[in-house]
C-alpha positions as CSV (number, residue, x, y, z in Angstrom):
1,X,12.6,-13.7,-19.3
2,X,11.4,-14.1,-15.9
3,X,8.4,-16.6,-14.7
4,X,6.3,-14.8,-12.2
5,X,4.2,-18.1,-9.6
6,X,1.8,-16.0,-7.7
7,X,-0.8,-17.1,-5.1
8,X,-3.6,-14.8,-3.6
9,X,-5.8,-15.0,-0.6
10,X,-8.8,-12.9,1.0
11,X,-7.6,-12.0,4.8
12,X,-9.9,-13.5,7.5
13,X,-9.0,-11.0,9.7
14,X,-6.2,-7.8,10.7
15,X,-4.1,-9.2,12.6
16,X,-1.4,-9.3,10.1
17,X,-1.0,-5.4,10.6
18,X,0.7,-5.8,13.5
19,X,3.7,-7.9,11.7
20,X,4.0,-5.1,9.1
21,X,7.4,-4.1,8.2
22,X,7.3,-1.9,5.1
23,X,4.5,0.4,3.4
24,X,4.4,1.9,0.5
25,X,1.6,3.8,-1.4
26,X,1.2,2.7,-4.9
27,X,-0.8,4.4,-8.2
28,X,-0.6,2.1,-11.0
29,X,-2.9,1.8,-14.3
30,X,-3.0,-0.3,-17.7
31,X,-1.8,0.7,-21.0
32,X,-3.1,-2.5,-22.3
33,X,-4.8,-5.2,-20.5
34,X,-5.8,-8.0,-22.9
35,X,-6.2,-11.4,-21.8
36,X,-3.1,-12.8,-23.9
37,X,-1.1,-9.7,-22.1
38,X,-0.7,-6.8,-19.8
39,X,0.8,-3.4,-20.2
40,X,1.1,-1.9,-16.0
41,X,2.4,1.8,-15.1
42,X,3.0,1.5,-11.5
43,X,4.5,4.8,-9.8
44,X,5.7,3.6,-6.2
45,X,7.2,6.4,-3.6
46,X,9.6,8.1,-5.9
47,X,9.6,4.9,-8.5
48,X,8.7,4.4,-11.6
49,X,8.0,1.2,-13.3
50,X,6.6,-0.6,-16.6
51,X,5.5,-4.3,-16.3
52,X,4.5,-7.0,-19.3
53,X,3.0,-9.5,-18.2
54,X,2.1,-12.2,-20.7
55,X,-1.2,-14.8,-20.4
56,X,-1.9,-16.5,-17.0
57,X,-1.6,-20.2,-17.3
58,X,-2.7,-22.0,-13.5
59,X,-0.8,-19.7,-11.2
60,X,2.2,-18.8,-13.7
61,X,3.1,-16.7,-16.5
62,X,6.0,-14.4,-18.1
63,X,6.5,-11.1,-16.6
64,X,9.1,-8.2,-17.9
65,X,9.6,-5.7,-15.2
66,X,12.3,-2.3,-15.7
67,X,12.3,0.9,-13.4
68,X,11.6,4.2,-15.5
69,X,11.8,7.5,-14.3
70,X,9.5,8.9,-11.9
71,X,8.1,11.6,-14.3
72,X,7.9,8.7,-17.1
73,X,5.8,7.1,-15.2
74,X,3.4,10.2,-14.1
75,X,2.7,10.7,-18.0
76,X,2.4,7.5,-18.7
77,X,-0.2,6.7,-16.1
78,X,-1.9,10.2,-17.6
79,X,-2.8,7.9,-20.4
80,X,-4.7,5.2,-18.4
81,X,-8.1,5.4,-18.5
82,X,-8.5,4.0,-14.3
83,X,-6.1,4.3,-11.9
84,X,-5.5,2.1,-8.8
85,X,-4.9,3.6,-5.7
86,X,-3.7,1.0,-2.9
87,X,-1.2,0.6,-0.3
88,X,1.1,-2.9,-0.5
89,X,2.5,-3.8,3.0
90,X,5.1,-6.4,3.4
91,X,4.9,-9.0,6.3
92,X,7.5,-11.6,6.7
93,X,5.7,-15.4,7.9
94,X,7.8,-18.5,8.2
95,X,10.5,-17.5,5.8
96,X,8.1,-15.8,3.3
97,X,7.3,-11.9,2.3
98,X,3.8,-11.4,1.7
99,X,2.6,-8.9,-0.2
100,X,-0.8,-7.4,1.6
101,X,-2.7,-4.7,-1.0
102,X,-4.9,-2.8,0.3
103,X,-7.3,-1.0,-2.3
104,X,-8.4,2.5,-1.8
105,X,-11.4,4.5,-3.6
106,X,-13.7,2.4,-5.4
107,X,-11.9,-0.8,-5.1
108,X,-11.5,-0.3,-1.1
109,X,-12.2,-2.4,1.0
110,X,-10.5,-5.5,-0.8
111,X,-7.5,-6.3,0.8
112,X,-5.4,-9.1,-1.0
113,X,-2.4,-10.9,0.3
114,X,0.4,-12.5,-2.3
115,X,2.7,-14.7,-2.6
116,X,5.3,-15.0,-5.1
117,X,7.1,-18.6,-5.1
118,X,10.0,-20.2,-7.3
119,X,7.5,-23.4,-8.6
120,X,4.0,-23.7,-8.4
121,X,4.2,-26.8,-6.2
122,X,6.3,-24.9,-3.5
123,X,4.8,-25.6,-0.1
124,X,4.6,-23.0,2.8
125,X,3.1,-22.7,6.1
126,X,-0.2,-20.6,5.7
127,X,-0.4,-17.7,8.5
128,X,-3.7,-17.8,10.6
129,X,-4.9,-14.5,9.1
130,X,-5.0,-16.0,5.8
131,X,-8.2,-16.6,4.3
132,X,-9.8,-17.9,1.0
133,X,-7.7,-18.8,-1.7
134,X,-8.6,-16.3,-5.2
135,X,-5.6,-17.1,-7.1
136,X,-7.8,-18.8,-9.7
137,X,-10.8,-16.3,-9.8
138,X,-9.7,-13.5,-12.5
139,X,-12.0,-11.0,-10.7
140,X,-9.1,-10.4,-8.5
141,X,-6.5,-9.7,-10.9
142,X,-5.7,-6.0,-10.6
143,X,-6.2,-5.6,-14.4
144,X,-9.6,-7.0,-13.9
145,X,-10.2,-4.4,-10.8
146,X,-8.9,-1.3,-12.8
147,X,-12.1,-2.3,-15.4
148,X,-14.9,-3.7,-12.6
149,X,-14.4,-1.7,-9.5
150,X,-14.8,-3.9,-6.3
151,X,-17.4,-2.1,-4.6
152,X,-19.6,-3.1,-8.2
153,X,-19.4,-6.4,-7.5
């Protein structure tokens, strides 16, 4: 079983793209997404993936992750009702990798940045471009996105 401690910011500004080191473009939709659990698709470059994710409790909760074959993962994100479209940059700060999403269609222009840590009380240094903290606020979950697009806010 693996523990997934996530923290997510708003950017206060793009000066982060110019650290990028890796881009990917990433579909990905929700077989189930109840509050007690998650069912993700993801279909990254030529990867598929299913994800469980159980409840979120503070910044933590249980997460079961397993590559599938690419065409897998085509159907199965055939039976999602939304789809996300977004791009995830990685940028390396002080010993971190952050994950930067950038949303695309009716989500754009939320751009998230994420941080995956071994305990909830980990410190790390916080790069200038970071902005608001939104780990807390559900609205920016992406199961919460694929049901209440951004720009409806």
């Amino acid at each position: 079983m693996g523990i997934e401690i996530e923290r997510k910011f708003l950017l206060n500004n793009d000066v982060w793209r110019s650290a990028v080191q890796q881009s990917s473009r990433i579909a990905q939709g929700y077989l189930s997404s109840d509050l007690n659990r998650i069912v993700r698709v993801r279909l990254k470059g030529e990867q598929g993936f299913i994800t469980i994710k159980g409840k979120t409790e503070g910044i933590e909760r249980v997460e079961f992750e397993y590559e599938i074959p690419k065409q897998d993962a085509i159907e199965l994100l055939k039976l999602c009702p939304i789809l996300l479209d977004k791009t995830r940059y990685l940028v390396e700060f002080a010993g971190y990798t952050w994950e930067i999403d950038e949303f695309h269609g009716i989500n754009a222009p939320l751009i998230i940045a994420e941080l995956e840590l071994t305990s909830s009380d980990e410190y790390f240094d916080k790069p200038e471009w970071l902005g608001e903290e939104v780990s807390d606020d559900p609205r920016y979950f992406n199961s919460y996105l694929s049901e209440h697009a951004y720009t409806t806010w």
